[in-house]
RODO-2510 file (C-alpha; in nm, 4 decimals, decimal comma):
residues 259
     n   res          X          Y          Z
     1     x     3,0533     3,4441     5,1193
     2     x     3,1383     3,5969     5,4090
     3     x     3,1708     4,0101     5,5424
     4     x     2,9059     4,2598     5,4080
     5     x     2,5741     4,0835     5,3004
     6     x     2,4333     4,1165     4,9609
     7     x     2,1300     4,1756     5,1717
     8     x     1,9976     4,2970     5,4570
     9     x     1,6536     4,3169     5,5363
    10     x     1,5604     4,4687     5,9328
    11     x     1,2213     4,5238     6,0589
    12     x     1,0511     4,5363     5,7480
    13     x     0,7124     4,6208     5,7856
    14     x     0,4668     4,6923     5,4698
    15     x     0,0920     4,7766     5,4415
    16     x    -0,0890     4,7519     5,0778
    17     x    -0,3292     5,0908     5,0872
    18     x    -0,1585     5,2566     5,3308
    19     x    -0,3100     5,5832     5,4070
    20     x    -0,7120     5,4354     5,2943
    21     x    -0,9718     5,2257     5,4733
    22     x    -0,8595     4,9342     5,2715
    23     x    -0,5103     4,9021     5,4652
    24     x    -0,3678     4,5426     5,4352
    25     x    -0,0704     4,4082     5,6102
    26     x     0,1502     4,2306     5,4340
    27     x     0,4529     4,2318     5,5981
    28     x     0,5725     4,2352     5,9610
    29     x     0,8807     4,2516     6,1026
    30     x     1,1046     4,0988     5,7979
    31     x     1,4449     4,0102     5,9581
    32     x     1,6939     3,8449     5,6562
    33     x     2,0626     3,8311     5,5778
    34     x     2,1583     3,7020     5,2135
    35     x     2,5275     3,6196     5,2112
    36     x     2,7161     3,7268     4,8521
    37     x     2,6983     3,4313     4,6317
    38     x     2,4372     3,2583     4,8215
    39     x     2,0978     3,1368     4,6664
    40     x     1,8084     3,1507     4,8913
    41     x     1,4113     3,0894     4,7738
    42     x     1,1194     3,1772     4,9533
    43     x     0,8247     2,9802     5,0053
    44     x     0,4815     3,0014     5,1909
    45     x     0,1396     2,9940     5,1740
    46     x    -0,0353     3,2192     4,8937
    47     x    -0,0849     3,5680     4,9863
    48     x     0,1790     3,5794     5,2790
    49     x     0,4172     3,8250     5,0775
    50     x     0,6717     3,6324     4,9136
    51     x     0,6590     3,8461     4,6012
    52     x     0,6241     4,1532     4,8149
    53     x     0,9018     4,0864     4,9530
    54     x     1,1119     3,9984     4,6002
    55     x     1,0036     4,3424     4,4755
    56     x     1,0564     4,5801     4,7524
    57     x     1,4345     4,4273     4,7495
    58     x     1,4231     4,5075     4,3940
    59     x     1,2814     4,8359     4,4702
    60     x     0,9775     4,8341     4,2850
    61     x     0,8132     4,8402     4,6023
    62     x     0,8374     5,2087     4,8204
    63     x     0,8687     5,1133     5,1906
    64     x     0,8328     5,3246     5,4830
    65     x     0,9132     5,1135     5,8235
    66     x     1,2089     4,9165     5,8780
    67     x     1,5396     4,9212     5,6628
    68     x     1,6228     4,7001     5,2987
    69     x     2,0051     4,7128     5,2309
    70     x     2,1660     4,5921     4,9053
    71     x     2,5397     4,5876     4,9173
    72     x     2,5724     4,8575     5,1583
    73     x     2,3467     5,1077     5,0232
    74     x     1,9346     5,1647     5,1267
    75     x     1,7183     5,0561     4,8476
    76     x     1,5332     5,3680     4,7507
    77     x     1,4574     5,2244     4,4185
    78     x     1,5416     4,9834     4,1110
    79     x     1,9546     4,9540     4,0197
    80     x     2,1191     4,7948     3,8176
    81     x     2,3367     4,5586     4,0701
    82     x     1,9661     4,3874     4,0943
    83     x     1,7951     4,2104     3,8085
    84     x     1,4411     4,0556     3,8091
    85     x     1,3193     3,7389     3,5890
    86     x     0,9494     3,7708     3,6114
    87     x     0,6865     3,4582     3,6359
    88     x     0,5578     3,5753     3,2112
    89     x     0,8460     3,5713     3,0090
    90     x     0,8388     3,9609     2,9676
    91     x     1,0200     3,9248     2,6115
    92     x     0,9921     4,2308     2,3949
    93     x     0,8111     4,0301     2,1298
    94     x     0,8775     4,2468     1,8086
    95     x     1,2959     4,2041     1,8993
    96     x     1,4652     3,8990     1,8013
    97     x     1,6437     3,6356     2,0647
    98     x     1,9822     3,8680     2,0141
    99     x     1,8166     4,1844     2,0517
   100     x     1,6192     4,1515     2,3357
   101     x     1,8987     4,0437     2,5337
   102     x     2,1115     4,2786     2,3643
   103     x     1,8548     4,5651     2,4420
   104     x     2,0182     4,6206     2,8105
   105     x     2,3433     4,6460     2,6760
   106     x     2,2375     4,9202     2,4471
   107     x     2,0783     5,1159     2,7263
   108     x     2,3845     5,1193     2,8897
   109     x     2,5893     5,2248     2,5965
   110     x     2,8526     4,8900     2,5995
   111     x     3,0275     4,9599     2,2725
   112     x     2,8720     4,7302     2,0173
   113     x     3,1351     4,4563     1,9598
   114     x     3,1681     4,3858     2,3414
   115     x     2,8130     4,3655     2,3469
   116     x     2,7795     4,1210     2,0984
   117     x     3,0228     3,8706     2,2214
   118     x     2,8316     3,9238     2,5641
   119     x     2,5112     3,8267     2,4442
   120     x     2,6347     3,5543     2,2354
   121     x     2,8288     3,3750     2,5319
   122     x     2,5465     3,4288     2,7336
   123     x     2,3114     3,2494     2,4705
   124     x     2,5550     2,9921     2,4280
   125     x     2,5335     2,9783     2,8358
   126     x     2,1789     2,9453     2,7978
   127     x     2,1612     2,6834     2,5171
   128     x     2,0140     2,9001     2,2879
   129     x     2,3105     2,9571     1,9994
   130     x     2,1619     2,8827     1,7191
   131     x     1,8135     3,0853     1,7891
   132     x     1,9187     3,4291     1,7850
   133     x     1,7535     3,5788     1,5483
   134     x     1,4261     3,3981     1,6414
   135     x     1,1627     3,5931     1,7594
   136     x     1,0384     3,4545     2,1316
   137     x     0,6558     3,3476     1,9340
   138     x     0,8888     3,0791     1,7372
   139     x     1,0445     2,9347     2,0486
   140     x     0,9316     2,6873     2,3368
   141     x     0,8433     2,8319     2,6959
   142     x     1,1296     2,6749     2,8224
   143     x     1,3494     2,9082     2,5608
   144     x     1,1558     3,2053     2,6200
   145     x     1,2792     3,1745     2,9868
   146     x     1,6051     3,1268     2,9190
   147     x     1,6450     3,4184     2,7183
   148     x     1,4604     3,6084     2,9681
   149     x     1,7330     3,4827     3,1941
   150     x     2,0230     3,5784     2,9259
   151     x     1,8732     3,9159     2,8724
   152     x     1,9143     3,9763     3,3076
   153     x     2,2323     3,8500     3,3276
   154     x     2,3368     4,0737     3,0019
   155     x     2,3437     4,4057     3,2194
   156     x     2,5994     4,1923     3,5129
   157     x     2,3556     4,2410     3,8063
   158     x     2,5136     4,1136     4,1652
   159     x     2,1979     3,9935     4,2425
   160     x     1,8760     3,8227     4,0441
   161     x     1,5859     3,8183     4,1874
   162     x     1,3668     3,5754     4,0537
   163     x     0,9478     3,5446     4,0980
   164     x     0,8286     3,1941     4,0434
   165     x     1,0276     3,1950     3,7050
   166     x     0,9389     2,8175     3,6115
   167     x     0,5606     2,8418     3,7223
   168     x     0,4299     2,8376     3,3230
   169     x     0,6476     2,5610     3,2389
   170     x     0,5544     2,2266     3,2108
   171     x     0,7038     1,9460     3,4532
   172     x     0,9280     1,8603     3,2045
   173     x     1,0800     2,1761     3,1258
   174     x     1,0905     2,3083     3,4312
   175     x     1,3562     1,9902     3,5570
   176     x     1,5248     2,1117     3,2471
   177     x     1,5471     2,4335     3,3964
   178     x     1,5913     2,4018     3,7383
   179     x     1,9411     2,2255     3,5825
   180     x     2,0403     2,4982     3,3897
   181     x     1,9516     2,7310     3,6816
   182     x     2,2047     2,5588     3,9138
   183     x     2,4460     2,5560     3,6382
   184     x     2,4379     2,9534     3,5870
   185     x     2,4328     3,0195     3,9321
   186     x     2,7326     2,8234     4,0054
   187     x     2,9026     2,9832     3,6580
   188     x     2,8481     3,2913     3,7692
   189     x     2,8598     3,3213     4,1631
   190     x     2,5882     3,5592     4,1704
   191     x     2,3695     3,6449     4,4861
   192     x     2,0016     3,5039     4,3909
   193     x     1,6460     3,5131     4,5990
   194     x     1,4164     3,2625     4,4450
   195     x     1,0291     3,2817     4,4991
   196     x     0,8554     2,9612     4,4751
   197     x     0,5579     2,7679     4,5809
   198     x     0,7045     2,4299     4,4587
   199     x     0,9048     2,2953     4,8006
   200     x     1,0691     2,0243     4,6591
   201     x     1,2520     2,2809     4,3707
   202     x     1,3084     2,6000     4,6598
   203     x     1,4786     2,2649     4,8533
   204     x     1,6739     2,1900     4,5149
   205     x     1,8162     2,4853     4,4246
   206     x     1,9121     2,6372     4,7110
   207     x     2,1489     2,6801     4,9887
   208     x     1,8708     2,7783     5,2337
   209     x     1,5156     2,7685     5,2146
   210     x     1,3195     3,0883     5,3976
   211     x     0,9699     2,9864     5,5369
   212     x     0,7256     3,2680     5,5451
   213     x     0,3628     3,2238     5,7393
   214     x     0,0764     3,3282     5,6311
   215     x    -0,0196     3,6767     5,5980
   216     x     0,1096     3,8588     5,7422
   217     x     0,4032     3,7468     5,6356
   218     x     0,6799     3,6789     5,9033
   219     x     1,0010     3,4372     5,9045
   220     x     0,8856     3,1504     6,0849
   221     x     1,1854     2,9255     5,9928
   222     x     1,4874     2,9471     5,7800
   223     x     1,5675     2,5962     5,6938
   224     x     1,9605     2,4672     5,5897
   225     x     1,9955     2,2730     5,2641
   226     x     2,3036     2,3536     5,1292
   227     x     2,4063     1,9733     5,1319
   228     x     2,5335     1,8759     4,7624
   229     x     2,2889     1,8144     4,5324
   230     x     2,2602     1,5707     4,1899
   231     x     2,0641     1,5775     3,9041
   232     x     1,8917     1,2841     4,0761
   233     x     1,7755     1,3920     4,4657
   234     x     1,5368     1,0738     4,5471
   235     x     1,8216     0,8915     4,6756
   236     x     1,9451     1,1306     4,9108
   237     x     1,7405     1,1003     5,2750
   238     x     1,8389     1,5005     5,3581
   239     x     1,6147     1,5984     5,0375
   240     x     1,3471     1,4058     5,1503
   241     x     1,3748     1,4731     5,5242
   242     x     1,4260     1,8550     5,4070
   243     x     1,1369     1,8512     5,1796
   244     x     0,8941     1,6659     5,4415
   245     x     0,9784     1,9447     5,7103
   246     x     0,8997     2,2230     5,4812
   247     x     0,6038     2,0886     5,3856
   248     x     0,4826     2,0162     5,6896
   249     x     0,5355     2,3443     5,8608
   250     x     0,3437     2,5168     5,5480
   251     x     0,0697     2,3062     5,6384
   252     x     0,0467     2,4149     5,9349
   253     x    -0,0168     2,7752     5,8797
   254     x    -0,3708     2,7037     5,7489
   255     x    -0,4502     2,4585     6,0104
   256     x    -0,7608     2,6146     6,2424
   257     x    -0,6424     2,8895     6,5296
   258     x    -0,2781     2,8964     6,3861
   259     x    -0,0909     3,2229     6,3887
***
């Protein structure tokens, strides 16, 4: 993980109506650095730009002031080195489990058989074999996301982008998840921002944990927790001492006078 940055974000700033009465700033001043392989999430208090953020890295967003950088080149707009798995499950509901994460592969022409044995590792990846020619009304939440997941890592993005992917699922599931998450992320070494209100799972899954204040959104802290992690974390004082600091420095942003 170390030379160029998969990411690069310098004095980002970002107004919602820019050019009207209704002007809202969202973000100010955004300084980040996301090292290749490394998976970061984002937390904060509601409205402070987390998801603003996500999307004008995924360039979905047009920004004016300050500079985004994926792998050396200014984000202008979407690419393929960046995939997105969305909060809804964003399934194409009349395609099978096969073709809708075949349906990338397609749109970039990968000859059929290679595309085939793509999807079908990546389903076996994502515990799905079995289900493929299910259609995503027949399967659980939990499934629907994790062929949402297969279908983004179909097209080999560098980077996924992810916007409070679990927040549907129940409590359950989403442990299930937040496994299996870990487990493709190490498979596959890929570069991943994670959006999240849930501080105990952006403290989980990732390597480093970005605090964002309220709006408008600024880094207040960028917090370390790349210590190993278990399937069971309630034994391990960092995760607890980790989780408590987050937690209590979100708090504070809605405290009376702060900011």
């Amino acid at each position: 993980m170390s030379g160029t940055p998969a990411i690069r974000v310098a004095g980002l700033r970002f107004e919602y109506g820019e050019g009207t009465r209704q002007r809202v700033l969202t973000l100010d001043g955004i300084e980040l650095s996301v090292r290749r392989g490394e998976f970061i999430s984002l937390v904060g208090p509601s409205g402070c730009g987390k998801s603003t953020l996500l999307y004008i890295i995924g360039g979905f967003v047009p920004y004016r002031v300050g500079e985004v950088v994926v792998n050396g080149a200014r984000v202008t707009g979407p690419g393929k080195d960046r995939g997105v798995v969305f909060q809804q499950f964003a399934l194409f509901p009349w395609k099978t489990v096969l073709q809708n994460v075949l349906y990338g592969l397609e749109k970039q022409r990968v000859p059929r058989a290679e595309a085939l044995d793509r999807a079908r590792g990546l389903l076996r990846t994502a515990r799905l074999d079995g289900f493929e020619n299910h259609y995503p009304s027949q399967l659980s939440g939990g499934m629907r996301q994790r062929a949402a997941i297969a279908r983004t890592l179909a097209v080999e993005p560098d980077i996924l982008l992810m916007d409070e992917p679990f927040g549907a699922l129940d409590a359950q599931t989403r442990s299930v998840m937040q496994e299996q998450l870990r487990e493709i992320w190490r498979s596959t070494g890929k570069t991943v921002v994670f959006v999240t209100h849930d501080v105990r799972e952006a403290v989980y899954l990732s390597e480093r944990v970005v605090l964002m204040t309220k709006r408008p959104g600024r880094i207040k802290e960028v917090v370390d927790t790349a210590f190993p992690k278990t399937g069971e974390m309630t034994a391990d004082p960092r995760f607890h001492e980790a989780v408590a600091h987050i937690w209590k420095s979100v708090r504070a942003e809605f405290e009376p006078g702060h900011g």
